[in-house]
PAZAPA-4460 file (N, C-alpha, C; in steps of 0.05 Angstrom, whole numbers, plus 32768, in hexadecimal, padded with zeros to 4 digits):
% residues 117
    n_x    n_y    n_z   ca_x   ca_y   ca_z    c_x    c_y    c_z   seq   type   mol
   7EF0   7F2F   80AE   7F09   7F33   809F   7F0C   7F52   809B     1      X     A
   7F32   7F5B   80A5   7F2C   7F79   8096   7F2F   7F79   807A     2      X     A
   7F30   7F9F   8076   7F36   7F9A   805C   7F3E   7FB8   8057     3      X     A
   7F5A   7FAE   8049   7F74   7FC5   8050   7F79   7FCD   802A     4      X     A
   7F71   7FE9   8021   7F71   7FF2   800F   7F84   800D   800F     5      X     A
   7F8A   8001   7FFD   7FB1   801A   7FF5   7FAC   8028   7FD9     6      X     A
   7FAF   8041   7FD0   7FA9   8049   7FB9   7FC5   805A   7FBB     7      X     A
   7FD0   804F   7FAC   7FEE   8054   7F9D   7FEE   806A   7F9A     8      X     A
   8006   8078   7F8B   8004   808E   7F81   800D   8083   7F5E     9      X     A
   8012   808F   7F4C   801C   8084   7F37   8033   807B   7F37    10      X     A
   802E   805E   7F34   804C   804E   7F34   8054   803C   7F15    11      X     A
   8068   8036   7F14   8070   8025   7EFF   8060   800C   7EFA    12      X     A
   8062   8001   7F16   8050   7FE4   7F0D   8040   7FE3   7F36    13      X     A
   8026   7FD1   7F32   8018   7FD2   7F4C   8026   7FD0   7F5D    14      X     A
   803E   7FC6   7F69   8044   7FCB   7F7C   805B   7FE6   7F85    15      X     A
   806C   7FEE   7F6F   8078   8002   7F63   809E   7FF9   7F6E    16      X     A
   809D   7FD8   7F7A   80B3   7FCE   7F78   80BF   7FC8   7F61    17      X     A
   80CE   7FD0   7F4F   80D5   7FD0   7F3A   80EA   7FE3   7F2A    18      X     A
   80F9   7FDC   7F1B   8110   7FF2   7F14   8127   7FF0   7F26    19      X     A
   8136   8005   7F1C   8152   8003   7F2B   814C   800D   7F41    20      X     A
   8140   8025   7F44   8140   8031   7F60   8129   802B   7F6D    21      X     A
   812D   8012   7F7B   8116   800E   7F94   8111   8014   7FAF    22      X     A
   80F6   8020   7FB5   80F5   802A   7FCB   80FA   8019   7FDD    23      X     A
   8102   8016   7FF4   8106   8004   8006   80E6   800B   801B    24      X     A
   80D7   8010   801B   80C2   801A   8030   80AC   800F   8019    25      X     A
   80B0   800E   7FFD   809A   7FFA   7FEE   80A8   7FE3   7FEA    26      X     A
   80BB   7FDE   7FF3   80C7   7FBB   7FF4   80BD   7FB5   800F    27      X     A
   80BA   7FBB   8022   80B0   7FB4   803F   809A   7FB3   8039    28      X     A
   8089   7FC6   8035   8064   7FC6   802F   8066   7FAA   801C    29      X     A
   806E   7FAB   800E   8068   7F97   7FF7   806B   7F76   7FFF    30      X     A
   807E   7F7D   8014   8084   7F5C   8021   8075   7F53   8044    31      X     A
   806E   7F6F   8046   8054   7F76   805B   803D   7F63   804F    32      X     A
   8033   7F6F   803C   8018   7F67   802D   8017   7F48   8025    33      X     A
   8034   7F45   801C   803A   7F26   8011   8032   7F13   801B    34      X     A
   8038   7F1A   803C   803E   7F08   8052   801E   7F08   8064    35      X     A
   800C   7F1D   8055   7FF5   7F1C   806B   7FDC   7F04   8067    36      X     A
   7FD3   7EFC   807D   7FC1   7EE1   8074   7FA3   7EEA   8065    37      X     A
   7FA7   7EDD   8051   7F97   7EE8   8043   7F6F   7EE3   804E    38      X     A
   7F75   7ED3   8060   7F5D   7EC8   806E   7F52   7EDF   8083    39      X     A
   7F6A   7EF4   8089   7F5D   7F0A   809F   7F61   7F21   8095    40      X     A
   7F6B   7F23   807E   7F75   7F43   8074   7F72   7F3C   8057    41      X     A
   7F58   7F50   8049   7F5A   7F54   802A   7F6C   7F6C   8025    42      X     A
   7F7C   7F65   8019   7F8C   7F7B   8008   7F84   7F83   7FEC    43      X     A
   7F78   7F9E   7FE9   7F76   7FA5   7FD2   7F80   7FB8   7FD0    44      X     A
   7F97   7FBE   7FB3   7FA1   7FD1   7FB5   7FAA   7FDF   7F97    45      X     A
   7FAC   7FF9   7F93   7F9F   800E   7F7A   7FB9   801E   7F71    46      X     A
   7FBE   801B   7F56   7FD9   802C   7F4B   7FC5   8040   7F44    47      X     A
   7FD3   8059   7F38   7FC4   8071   7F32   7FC5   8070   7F1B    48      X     A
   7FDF   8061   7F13   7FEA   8060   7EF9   7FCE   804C   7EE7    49      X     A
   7FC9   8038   7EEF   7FBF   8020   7EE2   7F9D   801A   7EE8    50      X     A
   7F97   802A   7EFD   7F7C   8027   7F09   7F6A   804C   7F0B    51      X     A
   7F71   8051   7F03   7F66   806E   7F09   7F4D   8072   7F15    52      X     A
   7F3A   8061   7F06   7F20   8060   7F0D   7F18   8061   7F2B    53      X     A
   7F26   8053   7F35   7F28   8041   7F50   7F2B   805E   7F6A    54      X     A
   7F3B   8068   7F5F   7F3C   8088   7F6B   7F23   8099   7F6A    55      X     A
   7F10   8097   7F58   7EF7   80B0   7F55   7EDB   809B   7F5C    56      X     A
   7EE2   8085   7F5F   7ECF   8070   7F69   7EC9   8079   7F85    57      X     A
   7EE2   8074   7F95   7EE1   8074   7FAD   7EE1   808A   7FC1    58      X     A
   7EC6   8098   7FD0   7EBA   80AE   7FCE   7ED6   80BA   7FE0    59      X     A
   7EE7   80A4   7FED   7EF4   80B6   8008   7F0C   80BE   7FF9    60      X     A
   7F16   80AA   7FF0   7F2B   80A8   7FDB   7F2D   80C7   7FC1    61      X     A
   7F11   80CB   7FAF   7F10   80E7   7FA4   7F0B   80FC   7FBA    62      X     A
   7F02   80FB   7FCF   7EFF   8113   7FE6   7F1A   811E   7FE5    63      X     A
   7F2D   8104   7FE7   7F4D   8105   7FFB   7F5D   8112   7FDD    64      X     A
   7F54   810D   7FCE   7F61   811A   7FB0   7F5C   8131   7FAC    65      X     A
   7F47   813D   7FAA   7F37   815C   7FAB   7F42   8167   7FB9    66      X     A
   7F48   815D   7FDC   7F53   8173   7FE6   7F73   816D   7FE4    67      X     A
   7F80   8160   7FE1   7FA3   8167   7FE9   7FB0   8154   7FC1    68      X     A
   7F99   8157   7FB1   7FA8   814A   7F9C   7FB4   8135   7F9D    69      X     A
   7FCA   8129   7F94   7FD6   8112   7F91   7FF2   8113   7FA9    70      X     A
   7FEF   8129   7FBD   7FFA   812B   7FCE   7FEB   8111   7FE5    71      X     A
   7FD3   810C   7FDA   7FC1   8100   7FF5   7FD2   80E8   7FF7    72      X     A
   7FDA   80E1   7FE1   7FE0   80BE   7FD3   7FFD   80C2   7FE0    73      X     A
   8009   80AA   7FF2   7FF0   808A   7FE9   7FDC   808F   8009    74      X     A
   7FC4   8080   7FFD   7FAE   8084   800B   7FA9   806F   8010    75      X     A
   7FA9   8063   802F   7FA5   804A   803D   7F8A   8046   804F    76      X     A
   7F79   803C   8047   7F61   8031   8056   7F58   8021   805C    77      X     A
   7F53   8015   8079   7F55   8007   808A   7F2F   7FFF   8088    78      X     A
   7F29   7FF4   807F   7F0A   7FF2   8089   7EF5   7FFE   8083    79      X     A
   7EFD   800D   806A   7EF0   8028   8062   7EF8   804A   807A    80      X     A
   7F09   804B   8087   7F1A   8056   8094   7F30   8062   8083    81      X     A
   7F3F   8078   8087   7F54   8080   807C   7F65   807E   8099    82      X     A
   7F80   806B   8093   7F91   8071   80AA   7FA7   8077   80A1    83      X     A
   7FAD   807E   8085   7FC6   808E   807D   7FC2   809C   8067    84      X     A
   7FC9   80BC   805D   7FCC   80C4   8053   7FE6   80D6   8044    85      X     A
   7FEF   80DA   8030   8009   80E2   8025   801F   80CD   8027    86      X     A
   801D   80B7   803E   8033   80A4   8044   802C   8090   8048    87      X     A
   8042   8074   8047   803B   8059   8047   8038   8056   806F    88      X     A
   8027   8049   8078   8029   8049   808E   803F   8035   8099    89      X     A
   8046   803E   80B5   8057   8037   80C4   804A   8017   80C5    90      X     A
   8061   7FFF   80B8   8052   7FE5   80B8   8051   7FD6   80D8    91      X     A
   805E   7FD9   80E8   8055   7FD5   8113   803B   7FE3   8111    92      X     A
   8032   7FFA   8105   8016   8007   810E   8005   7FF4   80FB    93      X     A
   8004   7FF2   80E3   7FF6   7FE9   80D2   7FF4   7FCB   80DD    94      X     A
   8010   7FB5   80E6   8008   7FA6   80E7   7FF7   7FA0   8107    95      X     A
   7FF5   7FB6   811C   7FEA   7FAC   8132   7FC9   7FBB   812A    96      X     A
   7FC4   7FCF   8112   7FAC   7FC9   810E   7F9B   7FB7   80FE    97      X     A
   7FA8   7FAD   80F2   7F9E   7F93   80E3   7FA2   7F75   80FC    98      X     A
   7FAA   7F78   810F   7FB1   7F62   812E   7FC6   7F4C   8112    99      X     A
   7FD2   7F53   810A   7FE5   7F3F   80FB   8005   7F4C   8109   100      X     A
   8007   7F44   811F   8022   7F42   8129   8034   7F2C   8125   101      X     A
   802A   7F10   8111   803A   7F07   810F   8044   7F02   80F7   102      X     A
   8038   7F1A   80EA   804C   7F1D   80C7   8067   7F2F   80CC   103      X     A
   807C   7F1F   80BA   8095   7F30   80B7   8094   7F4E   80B0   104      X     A
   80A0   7F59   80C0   80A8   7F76   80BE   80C3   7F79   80AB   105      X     A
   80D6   7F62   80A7   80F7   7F62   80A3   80F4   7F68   807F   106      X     A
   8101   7F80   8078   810E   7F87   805A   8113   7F77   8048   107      X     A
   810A   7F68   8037   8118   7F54   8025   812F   7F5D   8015   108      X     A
   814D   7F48   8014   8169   7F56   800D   815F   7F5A   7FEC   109      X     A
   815B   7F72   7FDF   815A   7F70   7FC9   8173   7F7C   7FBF   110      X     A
   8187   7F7E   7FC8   81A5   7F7F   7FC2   81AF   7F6C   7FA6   111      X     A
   81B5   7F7E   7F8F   81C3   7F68   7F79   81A2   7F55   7F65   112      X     A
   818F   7F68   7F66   817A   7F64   7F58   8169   7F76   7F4D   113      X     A
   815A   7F6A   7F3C   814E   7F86   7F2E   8135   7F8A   7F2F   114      X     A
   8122   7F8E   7F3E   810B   7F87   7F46   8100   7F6F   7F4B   115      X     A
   8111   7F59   7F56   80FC   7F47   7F5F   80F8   7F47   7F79   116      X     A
   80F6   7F52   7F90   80E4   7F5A   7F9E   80CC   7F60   7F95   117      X     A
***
């Protein structure tokens, strides 16, 4: 099983879909993750806001802070691997390294709602 770890940057709430102005690139991640089987991919994943600890725990995670600050975030690791840093990764890359090609890539319409995405 992999095991795909995301350390946020400081958000409103864990996934940071929420509020009026939603990112559309954390509504895709967020319905990325939704959709992944939980039998081949652990998702664990870290607000800055709500988990801090979780950041100075993890030796690669404080390395990646020391040197570029909260610029590093969000910080994506693949396996104990870093395969993204400063940005959400491209979800076609992310999902052909996790071999889950057959989770949805498609935007959920969150048009005329207020965070429920």
């Amino acid at each position: 099983m992999k095991t795909l770890k995301i350390y946020d940057p400081a958000m409103c709430c864990s996934t940071g879909v929420c509020g009026p102005d939603v990112d559309t690139e954390l509504v895709q991640l967020a319905g990325f993750l939704k959709n992944l089987d939980e039998n081949k991919v652990r998702v664990e994943r870290y607000n800055l806001t709500q988990e801090p600890a979780a950041y100075t725990t993890n030796e690669s995670v404080a390395d990646a802070l020391k040197k570029k600050g909260t610029d590093a975030l969000p910080l994506v690791i693949l396996d104990d691997k870093i395969i993204c840093s400063g940005e959400y990764p491209d979800l076609e890359k992310l999902s052909g390294l996790l071999g889950t090609s057959d989770v949805s890539l498609d935007v959920p319409d969150c048009s005329g709602c207020s965070g429920c995405c």
